[in-house]
C-alpha positions in Angstrom: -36.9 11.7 -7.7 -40.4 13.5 -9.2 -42.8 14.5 -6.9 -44.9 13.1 -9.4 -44.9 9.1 -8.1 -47.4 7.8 -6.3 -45.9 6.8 -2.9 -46.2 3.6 -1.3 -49.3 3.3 0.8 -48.5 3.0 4.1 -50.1 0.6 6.7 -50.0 1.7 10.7 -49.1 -1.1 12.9 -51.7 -1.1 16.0 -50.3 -0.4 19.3 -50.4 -2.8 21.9 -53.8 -3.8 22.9 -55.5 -1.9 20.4 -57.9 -4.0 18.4 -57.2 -3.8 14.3 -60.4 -4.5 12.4 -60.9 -8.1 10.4 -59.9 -7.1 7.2 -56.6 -4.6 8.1 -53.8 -6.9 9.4 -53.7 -10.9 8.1 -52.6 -13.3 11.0 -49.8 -14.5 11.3 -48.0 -17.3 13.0 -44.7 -19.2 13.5 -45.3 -23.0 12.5 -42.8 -26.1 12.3 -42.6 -28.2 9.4 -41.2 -31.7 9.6 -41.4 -35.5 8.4 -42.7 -37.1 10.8 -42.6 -41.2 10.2 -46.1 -43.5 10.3 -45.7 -45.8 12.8 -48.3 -48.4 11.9 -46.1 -49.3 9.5 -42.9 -49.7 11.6 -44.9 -51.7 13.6 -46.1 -54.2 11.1 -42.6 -54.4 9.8 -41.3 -55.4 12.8 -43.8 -57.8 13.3 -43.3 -59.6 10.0 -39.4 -59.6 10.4 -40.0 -61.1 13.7 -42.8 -64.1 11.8 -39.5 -64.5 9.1 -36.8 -64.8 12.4 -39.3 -67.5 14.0 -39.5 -69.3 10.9 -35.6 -69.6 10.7 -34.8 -70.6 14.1 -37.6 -73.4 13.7 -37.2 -74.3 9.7 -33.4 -74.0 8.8 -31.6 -74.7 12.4 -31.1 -78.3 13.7 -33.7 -79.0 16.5 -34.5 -82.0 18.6 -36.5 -84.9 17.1 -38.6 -85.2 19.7 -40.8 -81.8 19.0 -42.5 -80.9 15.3 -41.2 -78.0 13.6 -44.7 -76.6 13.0 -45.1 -76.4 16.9 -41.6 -75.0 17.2 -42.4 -72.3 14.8 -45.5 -71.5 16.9 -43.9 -71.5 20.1 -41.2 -68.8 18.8 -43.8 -66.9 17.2 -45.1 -65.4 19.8 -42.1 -63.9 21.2 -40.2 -62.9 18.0 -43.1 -61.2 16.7 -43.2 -59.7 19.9 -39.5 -58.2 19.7 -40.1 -57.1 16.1 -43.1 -54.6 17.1 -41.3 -53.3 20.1 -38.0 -53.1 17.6 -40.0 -51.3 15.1 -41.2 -48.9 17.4 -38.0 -48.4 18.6 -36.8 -47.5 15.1 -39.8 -45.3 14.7 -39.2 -43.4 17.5 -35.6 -42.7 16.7 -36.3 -41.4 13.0 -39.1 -39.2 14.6 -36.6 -37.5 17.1 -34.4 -37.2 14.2 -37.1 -35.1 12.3 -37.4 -32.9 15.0 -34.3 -31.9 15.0 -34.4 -31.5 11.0 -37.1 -29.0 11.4 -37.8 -25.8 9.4 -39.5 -22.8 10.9 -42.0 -21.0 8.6 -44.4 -18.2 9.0 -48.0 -18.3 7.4 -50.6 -15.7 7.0 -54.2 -16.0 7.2 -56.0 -15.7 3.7 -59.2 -13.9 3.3 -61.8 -15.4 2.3 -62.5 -15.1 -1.7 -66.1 -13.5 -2.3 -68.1 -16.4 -3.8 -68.4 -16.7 -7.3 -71.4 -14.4 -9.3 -74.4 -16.4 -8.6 -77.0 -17.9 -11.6 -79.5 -15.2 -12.2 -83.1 -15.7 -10.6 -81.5 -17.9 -7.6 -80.5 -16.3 -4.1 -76.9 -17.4 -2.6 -76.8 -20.3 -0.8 -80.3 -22.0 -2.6 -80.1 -24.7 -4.5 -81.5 -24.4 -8.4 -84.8 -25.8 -9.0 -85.2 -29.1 -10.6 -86.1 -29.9 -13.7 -87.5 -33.1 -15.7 -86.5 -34.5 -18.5 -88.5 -32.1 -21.1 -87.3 -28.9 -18.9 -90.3 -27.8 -16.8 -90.0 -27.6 -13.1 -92.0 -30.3 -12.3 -91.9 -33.6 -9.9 -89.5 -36.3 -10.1 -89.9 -39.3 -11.7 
């Protein structure tokens, strides 16, 4: 090997409770990364399913004569709608457990910030640019 290659540059790690400047060492940190399941929508399925069970137990089984099936679809309503949302949040709940366990670890690094692009010339950063009207003079807006 030549003596004539540049060598890697070399960046000190701080010791332990000395404070490294801004710009020397990026944060980092250890995140988790999973698919967690919406459960607004678990919930409304569940409810639905539980409008459609309702609907069978009061439309296609054999009932009594004696009671409308529009009032025995309302009475089950209630409580088969009931045992869908609580059903669907059961569901939801065993899927999101399920994520945790599928889980990946990562590592991210902080990102300095990008210096902001070159600037119009005549305008300070962070001014807006004057306005114009239509024939191009600054002037009042119409």
């Amino acid at each position: 090997m030549s003596s004539d290659q540049p060598t890697p540059e070399r960046r000190e790690i701080p010791e332990p409770g000395e404070i490294p400047e801004p710009g020397e060492i990026p944060e980092r940190r250890e995140i988790s990364v999973r698919r967690a399941p919406k459960y607004v929508p678990f919930l409304v399925l569940g409810g639905l399913v539980g409008f459609a069970a309702a609907a069978v137990i009061a439309y296609a089984l054999p009932g009594d004569a004696g009671y409308d099936r529009g009032a025995v679809y309302g009475f089950f309503m209630v409580p088969c709608a009931a045992a869908g949302v609580i059903l669907g949040a059961i569901a939801a709940l065993v899927l999101d457990r399920g994520s945790v366990r599928r889980a990946r670890r990562g590592v991210v690094e902080a990102v300095p910030e990008a210096e902001h692009p070159a600037a119009e010339p005549g305008t300070e950063p962070g001014t807006a640019p004057e306005r114009t009207s239509n024939d191009g003079e600054p002037g009042q807006r119409s």
